[in-house]
Backbone and ligand atoms as CSV (ligand in chain L), in Angstrom:
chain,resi,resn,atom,element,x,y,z
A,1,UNK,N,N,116.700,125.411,49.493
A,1,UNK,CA,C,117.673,126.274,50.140
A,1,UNK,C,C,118.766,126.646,49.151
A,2,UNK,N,N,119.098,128.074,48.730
A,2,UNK,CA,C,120.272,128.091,48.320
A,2,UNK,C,C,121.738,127.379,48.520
A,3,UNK,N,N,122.589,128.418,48.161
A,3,UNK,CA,C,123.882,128.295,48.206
A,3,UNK,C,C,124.287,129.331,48.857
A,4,UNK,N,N,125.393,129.233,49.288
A,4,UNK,CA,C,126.268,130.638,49.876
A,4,UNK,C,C,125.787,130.763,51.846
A,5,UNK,N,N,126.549,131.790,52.075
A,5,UNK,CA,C,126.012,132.153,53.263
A,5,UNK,C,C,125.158,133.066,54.027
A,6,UNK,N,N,124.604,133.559,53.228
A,6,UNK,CA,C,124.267,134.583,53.137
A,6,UNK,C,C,122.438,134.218,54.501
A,7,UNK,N,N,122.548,134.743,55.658
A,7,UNK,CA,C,122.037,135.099,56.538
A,7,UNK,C,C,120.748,136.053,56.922
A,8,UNK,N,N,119.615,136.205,56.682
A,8,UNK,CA,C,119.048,137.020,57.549
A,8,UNK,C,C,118.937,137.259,59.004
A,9,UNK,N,N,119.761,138.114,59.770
A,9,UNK,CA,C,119.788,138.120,61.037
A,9,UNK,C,C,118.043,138.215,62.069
A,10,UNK,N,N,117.272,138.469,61.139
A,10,UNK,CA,C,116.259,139.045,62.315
A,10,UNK,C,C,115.501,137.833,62.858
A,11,UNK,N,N,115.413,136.637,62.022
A,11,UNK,CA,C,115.052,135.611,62.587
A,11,UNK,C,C,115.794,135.336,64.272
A,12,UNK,N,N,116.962,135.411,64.469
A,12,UNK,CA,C,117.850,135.508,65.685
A,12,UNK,C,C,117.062,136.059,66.803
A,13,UNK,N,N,115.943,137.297,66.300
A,13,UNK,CA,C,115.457,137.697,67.531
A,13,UNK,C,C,113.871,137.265,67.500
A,14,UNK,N,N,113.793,136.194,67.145
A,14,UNK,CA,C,112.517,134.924,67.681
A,14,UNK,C,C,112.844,134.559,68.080
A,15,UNK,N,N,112.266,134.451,69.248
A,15,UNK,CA,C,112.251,133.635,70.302
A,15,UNK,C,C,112.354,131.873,70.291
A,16,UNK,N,N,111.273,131.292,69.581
A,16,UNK,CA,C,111.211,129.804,69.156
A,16,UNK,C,C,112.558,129.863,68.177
A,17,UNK,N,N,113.250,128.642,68.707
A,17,UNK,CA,C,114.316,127.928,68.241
A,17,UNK,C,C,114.426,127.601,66.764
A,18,UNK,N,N,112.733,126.897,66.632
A,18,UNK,CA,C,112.637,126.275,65.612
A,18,UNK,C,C,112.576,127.415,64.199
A,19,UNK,N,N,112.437,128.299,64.603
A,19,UNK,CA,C,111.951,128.986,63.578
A,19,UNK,C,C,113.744,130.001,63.077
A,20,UNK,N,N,114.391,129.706,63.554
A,20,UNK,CA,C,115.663,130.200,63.600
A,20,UNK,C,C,116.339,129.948,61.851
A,21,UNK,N,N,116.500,128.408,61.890
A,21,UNK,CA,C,116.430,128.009,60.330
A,21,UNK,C,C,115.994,128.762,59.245
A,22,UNK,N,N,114.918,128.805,59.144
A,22,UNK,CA,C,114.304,129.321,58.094
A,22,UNK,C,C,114.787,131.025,57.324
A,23,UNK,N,N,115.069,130.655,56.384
A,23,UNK,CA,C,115.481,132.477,55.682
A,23,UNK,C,C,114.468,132.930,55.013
A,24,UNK,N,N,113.459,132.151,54.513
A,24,UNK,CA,C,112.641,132.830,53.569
A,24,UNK,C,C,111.638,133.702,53.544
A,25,UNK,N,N,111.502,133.435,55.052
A,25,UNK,CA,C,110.214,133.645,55.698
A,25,UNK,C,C,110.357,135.166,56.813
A,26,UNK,N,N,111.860,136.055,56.467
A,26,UNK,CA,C,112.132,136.391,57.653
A,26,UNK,C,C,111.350,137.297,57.344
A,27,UNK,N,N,110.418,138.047,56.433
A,27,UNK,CA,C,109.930,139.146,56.567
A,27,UNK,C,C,108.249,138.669,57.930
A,28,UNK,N,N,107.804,137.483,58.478
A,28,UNK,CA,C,107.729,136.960,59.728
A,28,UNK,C,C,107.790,137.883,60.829
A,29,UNK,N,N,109.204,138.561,60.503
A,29,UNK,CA,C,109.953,138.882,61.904
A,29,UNK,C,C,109.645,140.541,61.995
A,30,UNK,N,N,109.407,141.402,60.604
A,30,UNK,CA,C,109.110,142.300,60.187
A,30,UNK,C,C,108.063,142.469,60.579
A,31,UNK,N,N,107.165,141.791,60.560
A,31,UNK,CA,C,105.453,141.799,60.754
A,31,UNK,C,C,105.145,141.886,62.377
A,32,UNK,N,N,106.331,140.876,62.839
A,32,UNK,CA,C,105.991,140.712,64.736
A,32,UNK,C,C,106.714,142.518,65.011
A,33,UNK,N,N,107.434,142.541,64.119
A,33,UNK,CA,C,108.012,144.133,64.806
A,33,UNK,C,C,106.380,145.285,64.882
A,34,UNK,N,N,105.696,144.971,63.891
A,34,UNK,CA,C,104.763,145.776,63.216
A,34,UNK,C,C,103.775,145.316,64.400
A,35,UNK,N,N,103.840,144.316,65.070
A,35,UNK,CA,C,102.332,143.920,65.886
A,35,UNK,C,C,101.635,142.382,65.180
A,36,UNK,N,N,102.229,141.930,64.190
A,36,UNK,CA,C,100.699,141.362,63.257
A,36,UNK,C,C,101.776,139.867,63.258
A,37,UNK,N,N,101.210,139.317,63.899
A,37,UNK,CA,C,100.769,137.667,63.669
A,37,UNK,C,C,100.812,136.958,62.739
A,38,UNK,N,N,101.748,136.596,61.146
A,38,UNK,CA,C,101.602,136.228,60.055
A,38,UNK,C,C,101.807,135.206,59.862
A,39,UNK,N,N,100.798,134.630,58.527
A,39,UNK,CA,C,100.853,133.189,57.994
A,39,UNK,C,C,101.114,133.093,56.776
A,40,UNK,N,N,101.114,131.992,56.142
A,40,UNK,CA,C,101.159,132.008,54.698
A,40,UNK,C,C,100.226,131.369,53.890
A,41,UNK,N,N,99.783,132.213,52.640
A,41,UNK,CA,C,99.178,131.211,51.860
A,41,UNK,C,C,99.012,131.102,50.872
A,42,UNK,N,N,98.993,129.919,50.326
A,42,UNK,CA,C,99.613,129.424,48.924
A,42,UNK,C,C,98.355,130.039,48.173
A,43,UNK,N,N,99.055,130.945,47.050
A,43,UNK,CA,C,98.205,131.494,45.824
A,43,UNK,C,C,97.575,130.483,44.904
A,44,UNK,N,N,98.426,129.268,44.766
A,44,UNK,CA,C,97.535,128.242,43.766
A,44,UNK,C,C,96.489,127.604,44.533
A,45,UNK,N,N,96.775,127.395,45.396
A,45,UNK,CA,C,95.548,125.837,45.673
A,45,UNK,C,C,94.729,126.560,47.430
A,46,UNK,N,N,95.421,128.088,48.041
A,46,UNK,CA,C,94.952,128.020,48.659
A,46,UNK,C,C,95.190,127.677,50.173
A,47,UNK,N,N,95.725,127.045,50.658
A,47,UNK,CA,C,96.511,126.076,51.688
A,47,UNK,C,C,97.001,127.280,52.661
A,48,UNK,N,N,96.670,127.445,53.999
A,48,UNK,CA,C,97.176,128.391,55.006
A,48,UNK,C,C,98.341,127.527,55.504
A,49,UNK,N,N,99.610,128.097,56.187
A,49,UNK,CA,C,100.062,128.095,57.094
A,49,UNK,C,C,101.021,128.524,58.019
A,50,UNK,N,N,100.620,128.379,59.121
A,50,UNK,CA,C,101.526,128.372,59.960
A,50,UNK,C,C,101.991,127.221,61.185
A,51,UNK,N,N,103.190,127.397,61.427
A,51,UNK,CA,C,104.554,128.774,61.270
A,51,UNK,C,C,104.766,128.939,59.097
A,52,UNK,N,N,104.587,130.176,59.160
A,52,UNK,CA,C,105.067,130.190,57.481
A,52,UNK,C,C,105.978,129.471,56.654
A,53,UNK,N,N,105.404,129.372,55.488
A,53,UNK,CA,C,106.334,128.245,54.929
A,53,UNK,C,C,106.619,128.928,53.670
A,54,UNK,N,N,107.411,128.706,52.832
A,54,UNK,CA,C,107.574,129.419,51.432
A,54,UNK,C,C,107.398,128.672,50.770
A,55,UNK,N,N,107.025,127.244,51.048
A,55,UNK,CA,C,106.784,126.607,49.432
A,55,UNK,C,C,105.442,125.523,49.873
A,56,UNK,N,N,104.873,125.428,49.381
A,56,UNK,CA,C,103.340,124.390,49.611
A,56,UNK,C,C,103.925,123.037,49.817
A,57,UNK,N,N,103.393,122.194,50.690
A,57,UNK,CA,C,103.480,120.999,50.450
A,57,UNK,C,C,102.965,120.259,49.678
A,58,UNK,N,N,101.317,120.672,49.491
A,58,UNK,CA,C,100.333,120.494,48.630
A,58,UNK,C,C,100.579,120.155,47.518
A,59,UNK,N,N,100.628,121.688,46.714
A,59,UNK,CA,C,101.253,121.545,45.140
A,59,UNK,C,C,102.156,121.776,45.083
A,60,UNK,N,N,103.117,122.236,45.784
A,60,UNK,CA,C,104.743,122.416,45.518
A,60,UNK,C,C,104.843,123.508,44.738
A,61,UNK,N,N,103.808,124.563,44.878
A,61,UNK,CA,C,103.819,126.023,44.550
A,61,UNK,C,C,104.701,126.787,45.665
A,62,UNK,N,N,105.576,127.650,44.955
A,62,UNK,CA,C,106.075,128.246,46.041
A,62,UNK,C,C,105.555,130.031,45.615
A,63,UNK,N,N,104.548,129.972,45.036
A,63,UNK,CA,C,103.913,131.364,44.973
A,63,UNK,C,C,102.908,131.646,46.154
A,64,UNK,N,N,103.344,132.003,47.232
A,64,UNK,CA,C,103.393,132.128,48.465
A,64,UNK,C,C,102.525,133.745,48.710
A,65,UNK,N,N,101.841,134.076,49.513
A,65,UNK,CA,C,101.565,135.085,49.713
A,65,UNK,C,C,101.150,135.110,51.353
A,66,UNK,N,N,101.285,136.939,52.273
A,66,UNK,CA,C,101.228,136.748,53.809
A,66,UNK,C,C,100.015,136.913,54.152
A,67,UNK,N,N,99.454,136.265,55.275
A,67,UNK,CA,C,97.688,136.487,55.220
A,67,UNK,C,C,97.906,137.128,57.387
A,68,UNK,N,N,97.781,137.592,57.441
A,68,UNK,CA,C,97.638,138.147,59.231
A,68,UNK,C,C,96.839,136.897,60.241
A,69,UNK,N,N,96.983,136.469,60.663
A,69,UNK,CA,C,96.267,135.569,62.388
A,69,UNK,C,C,95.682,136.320,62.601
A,70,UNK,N,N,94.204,136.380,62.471
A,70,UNK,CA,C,93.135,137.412,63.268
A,70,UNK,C,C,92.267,136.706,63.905
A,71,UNK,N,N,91.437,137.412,64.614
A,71,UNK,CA,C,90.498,136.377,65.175
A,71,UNK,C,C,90.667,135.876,66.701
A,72,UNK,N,N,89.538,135.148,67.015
A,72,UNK,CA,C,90.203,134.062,68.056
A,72,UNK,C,C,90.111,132.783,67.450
A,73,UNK,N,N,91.041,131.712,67.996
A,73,UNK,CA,C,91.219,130.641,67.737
A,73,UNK,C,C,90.785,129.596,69.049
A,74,UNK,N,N,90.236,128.663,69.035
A,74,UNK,CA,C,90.298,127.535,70.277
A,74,UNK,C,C,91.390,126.846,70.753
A,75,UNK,N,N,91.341,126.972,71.575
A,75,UNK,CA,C,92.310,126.131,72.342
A,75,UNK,C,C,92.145,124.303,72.593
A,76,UNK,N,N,92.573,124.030,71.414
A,76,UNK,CA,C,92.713,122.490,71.537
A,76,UNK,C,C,93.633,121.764,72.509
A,77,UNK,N,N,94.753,122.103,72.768
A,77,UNK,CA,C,95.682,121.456,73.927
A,77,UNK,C,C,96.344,122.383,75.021
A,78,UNK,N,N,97.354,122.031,75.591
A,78,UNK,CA,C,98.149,122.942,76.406
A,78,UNK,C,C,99.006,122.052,77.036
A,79,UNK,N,N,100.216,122.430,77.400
A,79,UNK,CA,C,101.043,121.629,78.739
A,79,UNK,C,C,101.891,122.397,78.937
A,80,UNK,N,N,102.407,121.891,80.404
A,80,UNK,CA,C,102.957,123.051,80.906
A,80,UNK,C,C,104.606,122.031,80.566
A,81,UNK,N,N,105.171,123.307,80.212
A,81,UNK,CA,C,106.484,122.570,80.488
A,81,UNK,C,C,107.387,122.733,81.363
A,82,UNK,N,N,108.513,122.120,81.787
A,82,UNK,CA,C,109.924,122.141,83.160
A,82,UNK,C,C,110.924,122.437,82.396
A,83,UNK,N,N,111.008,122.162,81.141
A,83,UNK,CA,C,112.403,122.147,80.559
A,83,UNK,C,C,112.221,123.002,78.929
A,84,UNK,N,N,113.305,123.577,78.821
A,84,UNK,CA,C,113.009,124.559,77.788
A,84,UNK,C,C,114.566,124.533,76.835
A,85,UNK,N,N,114.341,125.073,75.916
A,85,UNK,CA,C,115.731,125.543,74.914
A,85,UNK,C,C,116.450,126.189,75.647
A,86,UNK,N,N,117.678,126.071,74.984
A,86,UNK,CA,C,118.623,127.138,75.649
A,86,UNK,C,C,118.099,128.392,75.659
A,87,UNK,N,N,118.626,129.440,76.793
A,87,UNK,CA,C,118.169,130.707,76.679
A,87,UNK,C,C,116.639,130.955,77.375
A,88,UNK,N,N,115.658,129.599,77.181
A,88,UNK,CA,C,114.731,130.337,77.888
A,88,UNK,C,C,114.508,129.584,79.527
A,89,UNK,N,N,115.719,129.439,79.987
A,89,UNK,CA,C,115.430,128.312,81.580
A,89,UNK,C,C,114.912,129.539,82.169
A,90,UNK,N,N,115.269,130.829,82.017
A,90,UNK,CA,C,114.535,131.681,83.010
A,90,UNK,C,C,113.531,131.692,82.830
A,91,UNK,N,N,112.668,131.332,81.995
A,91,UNK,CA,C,111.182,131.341,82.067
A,91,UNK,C,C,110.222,130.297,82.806
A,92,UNK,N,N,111.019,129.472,82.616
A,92,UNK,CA,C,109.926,128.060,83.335
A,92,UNK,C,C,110.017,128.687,84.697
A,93,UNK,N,N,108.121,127.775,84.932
A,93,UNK,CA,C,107.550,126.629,84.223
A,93,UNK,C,C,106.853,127.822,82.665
A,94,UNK,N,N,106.812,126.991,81.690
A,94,UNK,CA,C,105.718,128.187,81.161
A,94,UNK,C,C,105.052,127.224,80.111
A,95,UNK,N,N,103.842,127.653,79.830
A,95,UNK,CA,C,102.990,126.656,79.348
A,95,UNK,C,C,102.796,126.825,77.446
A,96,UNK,N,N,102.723,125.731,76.981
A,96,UNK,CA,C,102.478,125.623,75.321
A,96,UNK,C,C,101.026,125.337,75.254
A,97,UNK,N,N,100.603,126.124,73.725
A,97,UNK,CA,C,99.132,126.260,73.312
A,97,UNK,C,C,98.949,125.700,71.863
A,98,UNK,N,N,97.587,125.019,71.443
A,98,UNK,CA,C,97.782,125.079,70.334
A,98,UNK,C,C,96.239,125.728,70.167
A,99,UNK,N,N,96.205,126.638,69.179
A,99,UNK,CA,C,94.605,127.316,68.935
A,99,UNK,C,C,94.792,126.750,67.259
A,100,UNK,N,N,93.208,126.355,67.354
A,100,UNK,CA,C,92.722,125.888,66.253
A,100,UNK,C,C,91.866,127.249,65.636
A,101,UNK,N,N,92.544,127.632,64.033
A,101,UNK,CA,C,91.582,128.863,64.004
A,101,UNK,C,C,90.718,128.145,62.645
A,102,UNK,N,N,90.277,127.143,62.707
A,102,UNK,CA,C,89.521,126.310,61.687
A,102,UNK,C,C,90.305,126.261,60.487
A,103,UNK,N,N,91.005,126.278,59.392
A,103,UNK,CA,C,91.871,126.433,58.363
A,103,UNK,C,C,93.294,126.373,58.682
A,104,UNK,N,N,93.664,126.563,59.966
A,104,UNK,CA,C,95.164,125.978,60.315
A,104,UNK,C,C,95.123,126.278,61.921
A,105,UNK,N,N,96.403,126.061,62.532
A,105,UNK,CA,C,96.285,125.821,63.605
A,105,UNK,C,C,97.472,126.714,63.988
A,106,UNK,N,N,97.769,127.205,65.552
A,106,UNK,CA,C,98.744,128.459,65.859
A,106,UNK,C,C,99.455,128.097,67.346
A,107,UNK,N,N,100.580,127.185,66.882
A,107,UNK,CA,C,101.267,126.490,68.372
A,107,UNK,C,C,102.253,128.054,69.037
A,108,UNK,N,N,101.906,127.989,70.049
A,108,UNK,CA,C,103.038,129.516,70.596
A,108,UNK,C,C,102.660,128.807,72.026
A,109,UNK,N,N,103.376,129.824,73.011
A,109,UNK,CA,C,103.430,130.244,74.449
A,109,UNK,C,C,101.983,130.688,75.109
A,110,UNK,N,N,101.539,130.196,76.234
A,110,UNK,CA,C,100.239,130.990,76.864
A,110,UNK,C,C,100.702,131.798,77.910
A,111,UNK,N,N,99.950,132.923,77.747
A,111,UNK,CA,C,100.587,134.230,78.571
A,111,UNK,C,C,100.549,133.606,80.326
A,112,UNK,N,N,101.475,134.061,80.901
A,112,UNK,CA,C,101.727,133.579,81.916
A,112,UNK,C,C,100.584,134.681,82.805
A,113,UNK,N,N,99.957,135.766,81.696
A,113,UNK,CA,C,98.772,135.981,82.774
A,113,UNK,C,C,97.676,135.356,83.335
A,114,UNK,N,N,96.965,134.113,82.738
A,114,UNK,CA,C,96.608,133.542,83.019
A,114,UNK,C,C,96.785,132.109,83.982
A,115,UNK,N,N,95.856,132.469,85.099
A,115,UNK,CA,C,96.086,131.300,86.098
A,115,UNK,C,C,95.963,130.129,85.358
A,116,UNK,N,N,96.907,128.936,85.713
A,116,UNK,CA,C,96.972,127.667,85.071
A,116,UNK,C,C,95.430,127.217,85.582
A,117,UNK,N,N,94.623,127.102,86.667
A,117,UNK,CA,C,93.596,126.591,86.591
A,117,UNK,C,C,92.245,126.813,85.575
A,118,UNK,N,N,92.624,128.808,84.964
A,118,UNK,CA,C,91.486,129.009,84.031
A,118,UNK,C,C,91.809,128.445,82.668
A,119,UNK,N,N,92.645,127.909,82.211
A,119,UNK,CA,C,92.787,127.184,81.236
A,119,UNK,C,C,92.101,125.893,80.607
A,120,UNK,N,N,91.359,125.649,79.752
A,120,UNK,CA,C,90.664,124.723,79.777
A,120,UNK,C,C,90.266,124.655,77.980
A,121,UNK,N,N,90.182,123.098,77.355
A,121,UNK,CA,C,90.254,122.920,76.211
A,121,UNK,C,C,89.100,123.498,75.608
A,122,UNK,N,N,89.291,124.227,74.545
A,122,UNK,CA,C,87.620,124.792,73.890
A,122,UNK,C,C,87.982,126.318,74.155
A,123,UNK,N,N,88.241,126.742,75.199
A,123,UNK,CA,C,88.517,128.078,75.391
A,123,UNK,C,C,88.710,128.878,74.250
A,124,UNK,N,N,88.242,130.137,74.148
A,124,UNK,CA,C,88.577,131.398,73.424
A,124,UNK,C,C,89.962,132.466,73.412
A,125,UNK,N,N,90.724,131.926,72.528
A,125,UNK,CA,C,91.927,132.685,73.063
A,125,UNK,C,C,92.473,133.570,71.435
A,126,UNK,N,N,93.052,134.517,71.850
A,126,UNK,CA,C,94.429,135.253,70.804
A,126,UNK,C,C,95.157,135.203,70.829
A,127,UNK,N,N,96.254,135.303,69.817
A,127,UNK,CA,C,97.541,135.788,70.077
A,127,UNK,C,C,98.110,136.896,69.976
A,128,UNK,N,N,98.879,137.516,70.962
A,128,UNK,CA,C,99.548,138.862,70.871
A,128,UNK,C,C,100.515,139.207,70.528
A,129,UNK,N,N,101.278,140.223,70.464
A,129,UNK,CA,C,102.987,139.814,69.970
A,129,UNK,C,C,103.313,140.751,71.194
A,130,UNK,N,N,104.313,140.110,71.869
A,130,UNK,CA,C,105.248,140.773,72.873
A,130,UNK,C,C,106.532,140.874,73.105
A,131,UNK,N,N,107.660,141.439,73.493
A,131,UNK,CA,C,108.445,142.120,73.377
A,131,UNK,C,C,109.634,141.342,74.866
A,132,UNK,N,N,110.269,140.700,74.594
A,132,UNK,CA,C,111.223,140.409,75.757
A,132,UNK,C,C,112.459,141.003,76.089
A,133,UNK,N,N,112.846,141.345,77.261
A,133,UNK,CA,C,114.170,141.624,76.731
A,133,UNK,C,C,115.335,141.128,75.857
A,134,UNK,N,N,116.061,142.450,76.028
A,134,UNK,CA,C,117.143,142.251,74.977
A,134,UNK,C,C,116.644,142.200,73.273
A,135,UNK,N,N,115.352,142.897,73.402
A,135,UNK,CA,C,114.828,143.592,71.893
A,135,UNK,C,C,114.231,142.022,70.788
A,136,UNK,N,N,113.846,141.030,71.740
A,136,UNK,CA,C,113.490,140.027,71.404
A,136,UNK,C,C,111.688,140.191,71.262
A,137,UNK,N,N,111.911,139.456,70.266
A,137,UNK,CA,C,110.300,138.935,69.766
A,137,UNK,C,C,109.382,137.821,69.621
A,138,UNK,N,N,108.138,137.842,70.397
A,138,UNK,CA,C,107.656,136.785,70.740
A,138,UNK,C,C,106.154,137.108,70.625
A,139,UNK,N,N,105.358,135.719,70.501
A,139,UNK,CA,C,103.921,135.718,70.084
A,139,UNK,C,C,103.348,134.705,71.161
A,140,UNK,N,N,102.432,135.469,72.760
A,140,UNK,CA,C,101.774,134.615,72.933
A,140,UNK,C,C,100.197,134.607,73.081
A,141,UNK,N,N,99.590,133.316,73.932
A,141,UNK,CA,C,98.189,134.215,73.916
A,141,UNK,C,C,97.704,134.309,75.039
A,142,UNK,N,N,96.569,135.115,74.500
A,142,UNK,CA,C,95.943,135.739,75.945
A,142,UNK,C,C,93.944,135.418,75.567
A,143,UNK,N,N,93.216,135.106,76.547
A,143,UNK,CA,C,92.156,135.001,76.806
A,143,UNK,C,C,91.799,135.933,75.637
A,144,UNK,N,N,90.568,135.695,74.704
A,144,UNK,CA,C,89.813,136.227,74.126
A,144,UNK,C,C,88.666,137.498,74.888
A,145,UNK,N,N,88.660,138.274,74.506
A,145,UNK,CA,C,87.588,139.225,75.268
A,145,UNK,C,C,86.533,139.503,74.799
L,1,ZN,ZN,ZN,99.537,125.015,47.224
């Protein structure tokens, strides 16, 4: 992390908390404006991930490059949650996903279009990028077709 104060605001309009921190990565936020789902991956050794990272853990390369989430991924877990970050109580209940896309894995929100009963581990799912109010940006998924 540098020095100084120096801010990229667009992270502010992600939605996930966690991802608020991070400056390096805000062109992320550029990409969800664009539609596209982005990851990272390390030019030396290779290594995907997400949520994007700017420097490898691996080799501690930080020659970083953006690769797009395409595909479908499986759905390895889910739970629904009651309690949320600030800002999102209006949403609950709403449920967490993790899709395995074989080479890394893609934790977000499951679209509240789906009935909680069709949910089920193994499933075929995507992620979409959608639009909340107040010009906010968010990635969840939806059933594979
Ligand atoms: Zn690496």
């Amino acid at each position: 992390m540098g020095k100084g104060k120096e801010q990229d605001t667009r992270f502010a309009r992600f939605g996930v908390v966690s991802f608020t921190a991070v400056t390096k990565v805000n062109d992320f936020i550029g990409y969800l404006q664009e539609g596209k789902l982005m990851g990272t991956r390390c030019k030396r050794c290779g290594k995907l991930f997400f949520p994007p990272r700017a420097d490898c853990f691996e080799c501690l390369s930080s020659d970083m490059e953006w690769f797009e989430v395409k595909g479908r991924g499986k759905l390895l877990s889910f739970a629904k949650l009651s309690y949320a970050p600030v800002g999102f109580e209006k949403v609950l209940p709403y449920t967490l996903g993790l899709l395995d896309f074989g080479d890394f894995k893609v934790f977000g929100w499951v679209s509240k279009d789906i009935p909680e009963e069709e949910l089920e581990v193994g499933m075929e799912m995507v992620p979409r990028v959608v639009r909340l109010e107040g010009d906010r940006l968010l990635y969840e998924f939806v059933k594979a077709s």
